[in-house]
C-alpha positions as CSV (number, residue, x, y, z in Angstrom):
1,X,114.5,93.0,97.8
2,X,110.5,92.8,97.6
3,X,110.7,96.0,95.0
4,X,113.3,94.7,92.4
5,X,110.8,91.3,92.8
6,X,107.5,92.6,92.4
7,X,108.9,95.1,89.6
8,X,110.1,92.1,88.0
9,X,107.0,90.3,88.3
10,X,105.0,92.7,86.8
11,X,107.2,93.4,83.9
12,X,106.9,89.3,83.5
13,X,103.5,90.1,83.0
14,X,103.5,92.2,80.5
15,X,105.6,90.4,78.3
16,X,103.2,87.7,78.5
17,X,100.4,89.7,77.6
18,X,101.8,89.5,74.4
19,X,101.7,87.7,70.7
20,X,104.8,88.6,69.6
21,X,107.4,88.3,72.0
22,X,107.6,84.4,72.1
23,X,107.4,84.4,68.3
24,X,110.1,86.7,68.0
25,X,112.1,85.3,70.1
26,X,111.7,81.9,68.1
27,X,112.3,83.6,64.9
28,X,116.0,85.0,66.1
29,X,116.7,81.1,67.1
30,X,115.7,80.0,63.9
31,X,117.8,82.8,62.1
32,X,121.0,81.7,64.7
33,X,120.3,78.0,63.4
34,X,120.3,78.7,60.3
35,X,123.7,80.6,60.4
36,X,125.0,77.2,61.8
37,X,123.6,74.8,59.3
38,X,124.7,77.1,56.8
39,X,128.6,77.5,58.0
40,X,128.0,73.5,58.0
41,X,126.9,73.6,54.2
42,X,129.8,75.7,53.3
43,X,131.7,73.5,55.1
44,X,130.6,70.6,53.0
45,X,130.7,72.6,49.5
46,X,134.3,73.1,50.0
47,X,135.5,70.1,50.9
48,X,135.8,70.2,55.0
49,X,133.0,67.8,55.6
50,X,131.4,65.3,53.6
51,X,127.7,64.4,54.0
52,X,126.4,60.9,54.3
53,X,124.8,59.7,50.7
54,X,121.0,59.9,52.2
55,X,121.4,63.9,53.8
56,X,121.8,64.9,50.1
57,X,118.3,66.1,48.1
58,X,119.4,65.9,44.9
59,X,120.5,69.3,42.8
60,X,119.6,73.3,42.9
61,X,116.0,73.0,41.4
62,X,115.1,70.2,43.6
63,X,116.2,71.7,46.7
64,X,114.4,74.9,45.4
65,X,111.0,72.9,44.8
66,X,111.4,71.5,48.1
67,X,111.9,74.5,50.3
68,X,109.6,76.2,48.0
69,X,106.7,73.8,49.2
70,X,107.9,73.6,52.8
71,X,107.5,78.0,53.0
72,X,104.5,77.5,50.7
73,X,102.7,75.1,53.4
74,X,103.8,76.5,56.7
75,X,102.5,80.1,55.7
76,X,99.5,78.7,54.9
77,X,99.1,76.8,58.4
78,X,99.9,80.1,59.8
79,X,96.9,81.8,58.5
80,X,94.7,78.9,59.4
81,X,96.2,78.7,63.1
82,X,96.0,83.2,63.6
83,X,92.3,82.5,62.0
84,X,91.8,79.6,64.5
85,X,93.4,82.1,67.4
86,X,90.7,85.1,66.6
87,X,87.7,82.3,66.1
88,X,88.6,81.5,69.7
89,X,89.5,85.1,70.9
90,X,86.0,85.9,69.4
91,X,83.8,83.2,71.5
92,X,85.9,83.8,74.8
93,X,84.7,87.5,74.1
94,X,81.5,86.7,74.2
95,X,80.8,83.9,76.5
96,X,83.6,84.9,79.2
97,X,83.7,88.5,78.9
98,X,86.1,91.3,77.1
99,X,88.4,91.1,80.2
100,X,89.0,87.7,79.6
101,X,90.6,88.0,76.5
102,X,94.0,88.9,78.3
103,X,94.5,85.5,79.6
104,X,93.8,83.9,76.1
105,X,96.7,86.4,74.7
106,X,98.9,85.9,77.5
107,X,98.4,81.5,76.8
108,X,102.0,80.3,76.4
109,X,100.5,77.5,73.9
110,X,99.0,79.9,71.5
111,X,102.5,82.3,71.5
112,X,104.8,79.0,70.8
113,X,102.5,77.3,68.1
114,X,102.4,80.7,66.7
115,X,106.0,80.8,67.0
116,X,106.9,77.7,65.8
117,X,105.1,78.3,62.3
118,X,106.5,81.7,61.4
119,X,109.9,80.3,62.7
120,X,109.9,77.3,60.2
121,X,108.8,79.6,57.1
122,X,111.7,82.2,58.2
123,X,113.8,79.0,58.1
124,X,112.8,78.1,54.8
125,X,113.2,80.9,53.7
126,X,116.6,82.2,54.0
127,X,117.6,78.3,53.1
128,X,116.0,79.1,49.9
129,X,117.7,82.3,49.2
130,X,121.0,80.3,49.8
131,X,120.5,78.1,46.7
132,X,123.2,80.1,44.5
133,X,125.5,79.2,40.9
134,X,128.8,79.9,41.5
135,X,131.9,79.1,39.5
136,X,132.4,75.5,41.5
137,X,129.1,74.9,40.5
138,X,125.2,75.2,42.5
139,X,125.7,75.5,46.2
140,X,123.2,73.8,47.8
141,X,122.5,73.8,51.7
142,X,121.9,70.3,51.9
143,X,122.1,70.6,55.8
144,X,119.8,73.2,55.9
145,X,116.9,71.8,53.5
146,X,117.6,68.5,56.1
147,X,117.0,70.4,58.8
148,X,113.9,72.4,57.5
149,X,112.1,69.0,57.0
150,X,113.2,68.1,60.2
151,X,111.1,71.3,61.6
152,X,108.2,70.7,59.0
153,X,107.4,67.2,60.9
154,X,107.8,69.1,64.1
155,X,105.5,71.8,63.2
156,X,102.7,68.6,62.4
157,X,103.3,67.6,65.8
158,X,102.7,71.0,67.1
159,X,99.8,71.8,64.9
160,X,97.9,68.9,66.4
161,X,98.9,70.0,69.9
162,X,97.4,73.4,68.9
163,X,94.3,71.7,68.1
164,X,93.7,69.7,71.5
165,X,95.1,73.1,73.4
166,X,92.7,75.4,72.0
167,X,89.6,72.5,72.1
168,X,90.7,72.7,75.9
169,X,91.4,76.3,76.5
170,X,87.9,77.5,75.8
171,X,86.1,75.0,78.0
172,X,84.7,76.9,81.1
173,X,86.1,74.6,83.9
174,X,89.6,75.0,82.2
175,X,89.2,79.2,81.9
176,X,88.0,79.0,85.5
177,X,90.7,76.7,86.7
178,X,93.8,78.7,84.9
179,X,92.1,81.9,86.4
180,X,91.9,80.2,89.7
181,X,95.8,79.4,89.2
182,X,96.1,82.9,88.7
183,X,94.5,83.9,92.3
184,X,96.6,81.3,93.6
185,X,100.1,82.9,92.4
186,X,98.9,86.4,93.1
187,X,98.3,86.0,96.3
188,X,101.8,84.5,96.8
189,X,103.8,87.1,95.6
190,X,101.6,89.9,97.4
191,X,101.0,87.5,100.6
192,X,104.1,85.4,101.2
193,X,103.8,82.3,103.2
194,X,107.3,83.3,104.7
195,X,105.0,86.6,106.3
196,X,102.5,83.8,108.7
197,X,103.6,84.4,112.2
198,X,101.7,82.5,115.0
199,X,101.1,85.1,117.4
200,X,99.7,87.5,114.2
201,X,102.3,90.3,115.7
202,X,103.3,93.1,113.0
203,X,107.0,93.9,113.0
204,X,105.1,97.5,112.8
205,X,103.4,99.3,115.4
206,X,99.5,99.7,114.2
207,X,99.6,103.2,115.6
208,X,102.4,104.4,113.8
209,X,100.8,104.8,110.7
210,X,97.3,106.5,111.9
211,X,100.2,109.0,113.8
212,X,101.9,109.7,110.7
213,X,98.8,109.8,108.1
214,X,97.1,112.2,110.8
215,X,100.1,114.6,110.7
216,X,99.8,114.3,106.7
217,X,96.1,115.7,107.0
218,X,97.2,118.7,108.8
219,X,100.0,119.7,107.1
220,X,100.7,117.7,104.3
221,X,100.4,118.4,100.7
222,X,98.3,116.6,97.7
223,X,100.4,115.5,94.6
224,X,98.2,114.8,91.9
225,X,98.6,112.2,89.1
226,X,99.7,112.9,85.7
227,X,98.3,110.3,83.8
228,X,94.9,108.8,84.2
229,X,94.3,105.0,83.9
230,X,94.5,102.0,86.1
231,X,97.2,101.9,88.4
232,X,99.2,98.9,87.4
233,X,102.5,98.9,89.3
234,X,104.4,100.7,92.5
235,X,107.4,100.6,93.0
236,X,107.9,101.3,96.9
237,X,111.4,101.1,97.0
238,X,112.0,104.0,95.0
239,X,109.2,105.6,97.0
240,X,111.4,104.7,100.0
241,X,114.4,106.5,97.9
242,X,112.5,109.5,97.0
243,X,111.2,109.9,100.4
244,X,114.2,109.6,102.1
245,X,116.3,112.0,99.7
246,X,113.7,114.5,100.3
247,X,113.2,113.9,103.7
248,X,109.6,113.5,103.5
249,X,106.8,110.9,104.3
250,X,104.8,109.9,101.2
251,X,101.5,108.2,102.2
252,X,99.7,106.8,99.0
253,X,96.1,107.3,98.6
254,X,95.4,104.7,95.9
255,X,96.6,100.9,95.2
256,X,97.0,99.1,91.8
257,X,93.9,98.1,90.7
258,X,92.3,101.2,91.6
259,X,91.6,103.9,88.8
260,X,93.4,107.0,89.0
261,X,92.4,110.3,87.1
262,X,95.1,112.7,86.2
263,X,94.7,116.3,87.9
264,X,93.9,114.3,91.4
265,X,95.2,113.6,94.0
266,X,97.5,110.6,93.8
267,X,99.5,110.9,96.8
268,X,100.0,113.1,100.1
269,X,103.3,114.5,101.0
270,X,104.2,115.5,104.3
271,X,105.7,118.4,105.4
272,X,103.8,120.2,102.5
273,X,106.6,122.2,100.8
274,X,108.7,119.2,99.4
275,X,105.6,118.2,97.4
276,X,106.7,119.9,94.4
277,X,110.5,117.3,94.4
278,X,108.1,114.4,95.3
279,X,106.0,115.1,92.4
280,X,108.7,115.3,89.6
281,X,110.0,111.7,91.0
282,X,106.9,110.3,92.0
283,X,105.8,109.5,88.4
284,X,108.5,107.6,87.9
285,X,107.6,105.2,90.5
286,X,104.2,104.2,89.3
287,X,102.6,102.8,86.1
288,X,99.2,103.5,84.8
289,X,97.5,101.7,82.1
290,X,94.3,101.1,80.5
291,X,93.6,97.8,82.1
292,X,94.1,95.7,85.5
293,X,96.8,93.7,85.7
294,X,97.7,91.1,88.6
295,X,101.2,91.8,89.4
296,X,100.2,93.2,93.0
297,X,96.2,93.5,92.3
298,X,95.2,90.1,93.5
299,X,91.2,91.4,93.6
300,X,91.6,91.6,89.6
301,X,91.6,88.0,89.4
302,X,89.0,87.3,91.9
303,X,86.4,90.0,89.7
304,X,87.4,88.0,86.8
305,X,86.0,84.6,88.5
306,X,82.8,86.9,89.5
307,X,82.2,88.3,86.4
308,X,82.2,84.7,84.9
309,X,79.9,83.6,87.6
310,X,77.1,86.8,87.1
311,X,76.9,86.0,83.3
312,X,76.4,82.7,84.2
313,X,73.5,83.7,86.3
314,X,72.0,86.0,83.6
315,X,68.2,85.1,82.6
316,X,70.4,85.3,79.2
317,X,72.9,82.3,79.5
318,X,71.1,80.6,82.8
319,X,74.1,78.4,83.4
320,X,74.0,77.7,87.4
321,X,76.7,75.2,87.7
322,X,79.3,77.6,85.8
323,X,78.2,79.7,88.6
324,X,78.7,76.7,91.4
325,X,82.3,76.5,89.7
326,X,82.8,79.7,90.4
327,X,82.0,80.1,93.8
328,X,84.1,76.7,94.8
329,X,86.9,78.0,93.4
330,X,86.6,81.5,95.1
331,X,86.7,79.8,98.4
332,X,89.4,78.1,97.9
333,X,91.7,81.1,97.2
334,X,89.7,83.0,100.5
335,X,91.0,79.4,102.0
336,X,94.5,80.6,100.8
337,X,94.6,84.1,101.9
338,X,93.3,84.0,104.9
339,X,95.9,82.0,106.5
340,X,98.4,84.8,105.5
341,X,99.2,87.7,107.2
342,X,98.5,91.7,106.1
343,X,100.9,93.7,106.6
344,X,100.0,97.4,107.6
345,X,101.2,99.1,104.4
346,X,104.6,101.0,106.1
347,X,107.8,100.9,104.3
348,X,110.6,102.4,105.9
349,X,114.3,103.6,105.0
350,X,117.5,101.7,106.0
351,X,117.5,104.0,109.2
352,X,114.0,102.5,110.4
353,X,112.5,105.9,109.3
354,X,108.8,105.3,108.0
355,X,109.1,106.4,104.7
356,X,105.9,105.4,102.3
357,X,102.6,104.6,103.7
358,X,100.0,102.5,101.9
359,X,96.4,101.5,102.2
360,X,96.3,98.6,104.0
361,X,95.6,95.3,101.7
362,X,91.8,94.5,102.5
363,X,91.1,90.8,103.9
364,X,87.3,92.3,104.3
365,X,87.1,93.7,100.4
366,X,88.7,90.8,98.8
367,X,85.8,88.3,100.7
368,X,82.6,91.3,100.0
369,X,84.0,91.1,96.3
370,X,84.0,87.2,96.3
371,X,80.3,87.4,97.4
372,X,78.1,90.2,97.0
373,X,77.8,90.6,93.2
374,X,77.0,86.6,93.4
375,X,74.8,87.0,96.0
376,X,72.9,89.6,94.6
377,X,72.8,88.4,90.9
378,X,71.9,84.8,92.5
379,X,68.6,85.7,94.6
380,X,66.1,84.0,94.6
381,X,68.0,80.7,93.5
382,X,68.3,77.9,95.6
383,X,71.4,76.4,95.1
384,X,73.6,79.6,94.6
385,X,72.7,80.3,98.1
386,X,73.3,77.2,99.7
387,X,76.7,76.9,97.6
388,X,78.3,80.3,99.1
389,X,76.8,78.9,102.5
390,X,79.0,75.8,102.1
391,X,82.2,78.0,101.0
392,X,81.9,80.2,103.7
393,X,82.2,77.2,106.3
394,X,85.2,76.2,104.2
395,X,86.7,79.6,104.2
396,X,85.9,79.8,108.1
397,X,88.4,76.5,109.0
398,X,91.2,78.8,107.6
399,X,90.7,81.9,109.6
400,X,93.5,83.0,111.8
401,X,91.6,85.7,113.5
402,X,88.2,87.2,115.1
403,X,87.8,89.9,112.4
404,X,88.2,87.7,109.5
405,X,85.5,85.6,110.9
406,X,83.3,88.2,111.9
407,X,83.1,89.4,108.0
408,X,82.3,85.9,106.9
409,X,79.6,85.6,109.1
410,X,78.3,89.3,107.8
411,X,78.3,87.6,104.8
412,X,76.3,84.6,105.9
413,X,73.5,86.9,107.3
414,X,73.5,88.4,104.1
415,X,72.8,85.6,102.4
416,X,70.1,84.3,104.7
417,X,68.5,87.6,104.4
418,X,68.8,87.6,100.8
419,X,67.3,83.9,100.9
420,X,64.0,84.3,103.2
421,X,63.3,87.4,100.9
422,X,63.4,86.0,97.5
423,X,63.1,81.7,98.0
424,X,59.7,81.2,97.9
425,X,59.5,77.2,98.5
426,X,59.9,76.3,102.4
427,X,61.9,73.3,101.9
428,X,64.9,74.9,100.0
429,X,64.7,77.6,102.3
430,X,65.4,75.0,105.5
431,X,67.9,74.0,103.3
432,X,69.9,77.1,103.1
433,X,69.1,77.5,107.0
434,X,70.7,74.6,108.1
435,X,73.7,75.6,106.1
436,X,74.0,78.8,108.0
437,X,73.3,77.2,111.0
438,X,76.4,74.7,109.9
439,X,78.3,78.4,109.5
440,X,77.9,78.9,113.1
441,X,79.0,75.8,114.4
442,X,81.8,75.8,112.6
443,X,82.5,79.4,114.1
444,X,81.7,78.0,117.7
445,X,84.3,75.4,116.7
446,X,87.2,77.4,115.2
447,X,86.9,79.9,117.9
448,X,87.2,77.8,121.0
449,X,90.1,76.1,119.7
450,X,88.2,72.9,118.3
451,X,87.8,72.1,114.8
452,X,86.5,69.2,112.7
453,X,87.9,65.9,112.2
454,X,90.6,66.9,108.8
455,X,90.4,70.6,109.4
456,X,93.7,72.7,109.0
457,X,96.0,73.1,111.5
458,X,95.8,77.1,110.9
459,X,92.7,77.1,111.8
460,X,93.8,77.3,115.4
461,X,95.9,79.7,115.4
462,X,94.7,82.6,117.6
């Protein structure tokens, strides 16, 4: 079902968000392999197995020395690669922003190199503390010590990989990108393709939500939240479960991304006197925290590619094509979204009862956050303007519907106000003209039915 999937989702995500769990998780395999070389070693010391002449390294103080050096050297790499991982944790602070630091933590590269090292010197390790005298004479894990050189080459291999990863990672095109991949994947989990109809009919009646929230209003009750923070997670099927055991309608009166303060209201209950049994389950069904998360916020990651963009166009950095980047790859997740459909935020029992109801997922707010703050920080400049002029045409061949049109064109006037009020040279303002003048054919175009040679097929769709 879409809860167990999206719950799932957003615990994935918070696992990544993480430097320890990958490492751990490599440390417990290297533990487990060792317990197999070793059984192999014992194997050999009694007489069960016998080693080729060139496994062998020689007696108890050699191996020693050698596993010695290996622990020695791969705990000194470690400290160079965690001072290497805050050096870069540091400039992606500064240059990107302080909400940017999540997708660093969360980089899969930077968890297994991490991973790798601490796993090796954990090998070493307990191969070390193997090394006994007993009354056959020195044991010695000849296996083992093979196999810890074995991951000592690969952890050179690795180490260099960490080198071209992290000279990559914190290149702005490549933070912009992997944030763009992000949009991407958000908005198919919270959008499915599998939701596109052609007619852009609603399994639900429009109505029957204004119906039911207007009943809330009147006689409904407010259940306030316990916990303040940013609402990271909701879990509507057991909203749907709650609801339905208490015979109540829940209508919700924030989404995740939105900041909820404890003591206010969180939620509406309707009729009124079950609010008290909604309110000791209702906690249960949503998570808080102190940040944003994208599990079924797909707006975090477009503020993310904004914020990048507005330090860009600080007097400060002065970076415009950063800026350009930004605003190309904004459009093409707008491009994405807006051949999906929105549903109208009703979830319903296994009688067809309407259960939970939801603000409705915003195609208008997701575009006026792709482009106001980059308008505004970008008056004045020339090629900004024209830029978001160009994406909105692009954004425009995707459209599936008059209202999703009619807010890029608001947006287009916009920025032709914003233009002849701060451009003061006549030739880049003609420029930015007959780019909102290429906005409006392109709307003639899409909504007659006729689009550009290469346009998407969605595009037509009425």
């Amino acid at each position: 079902m879409d809860g167990p999937v999206r719950l799932s989702a957003w615990r994935r995500e918070n696992l990544r968000t993480t430097l320890w769990l990958v490492p751990a998780v490599l440390v417990l395999l290297a533990g487990a392999l060792f317990v197999l070389t070793y059984a192999l070693d014992r194997a050999v010391y009694r007489g069960d197995l016998t080693l080729p002449s060139w496994v062998t390294v020689g007696g108890a103080d050699a191996g020693r020395q050698v596993l010695s050096a290996i622990a020695a050297a791969v705990i000194t790499v470690v400290g160079v690669v965690f001072s290497i991982t805050i050096l870069s944790l540091t400039l992606a602070s500064q240059q990107f922003g302080p909400r940017m630091l999540r997708n660093f933590i969360r980089d899969f590269g930077t968890q297994f190199t991490l991973g790798t090292f601490v796993a090796t010197f954990v090998y070493a390790v307990l191969a070390l503390g193997s090394i006994t005298s007993e009354r056959r004479g020195d044991f010695v894990p000849h296996i083992s010590i093979g196999v810890a050189l074995a991951l000592l080459l690969g952890d050179l291999i690795v180490l260099i990989y960490f080198i071209h990863h992290i000279a990559r990672s914190i290149q702005l095109p490549e933070v912009i990108a992997g944030i763009a991949r992000d949009l991407g994947h958000a908005i198919d989990a919270q959008f499915p393709v599998k939701a596109v109809q052609r007619g852009g009919l609603s399994t639900s009646s429009p109505a029957e939500p204004e119906v039911v929230s207007h009943r809330s209003i009147a006689d409904g009750a407010i259940v306030p939240a316990k916990t303040s923070g940013y609402l990271q997670f909701v879990g509507h099927d057991h909203l749907v479960a709650i609801a339905k055991s208490t015979d109540t309608v829940i209508e919700l009166l924030h989404r995740p991304g939105h900041f909820v303060t404890a003591g206010l209201p969180l939620a509406r209950v309707w009729p009124g006197d079950a609010a008290p049994a909604v309110f000791a389950a209702l906690d249960r069904a949503h998570v808080t925290g102190p940040h944003r998360t994208l599990a079924q916020d797909p707006t975090f990651a477009i503020d993310q590619l904004v914020e990048i963009a507005i330090r860009a166009l600080s007097p400060a950095v002065n970076d415009t094509f950063t800026a350009l980047t930004c605003i190309d790859w904004l459009a093409d997740g707008l491009c994405k979204v807006s051949t999906r459909h929105f549903s109208e935020g009703v979830f319903r029992d296994d009688s067809g009862v309407v259960r939970v109801i939801e603000l409705d997922p915003s195609y208008s707010r997701m575009v006026n956050r792709s482009y106001d703050k980059i308008r505004q920080s970008g008056r004045g400049m020339p090629a900004v303007m024209i830029r978001q002029m160009d994406s909105l045409t692009k954004v425009l061949e995707y459209t599936t519907d008059p209202e999703q049109r009619a807010v890029l064109v608001r947006q287009a006037d916009m920025i032709l106000r914003a233009s002849e009020l701060s451009i003061a040279e006549p030739e880049d303002l003609g420029d930015v003209r007959s780019r909102y003048e290429a906005v409006l054919a392109t709307l003639a175009l899409v909504s007659t039915g006729a689009r550009h040679p290469g346009a998407p097929e969605v595009g037509l769709r009425q």
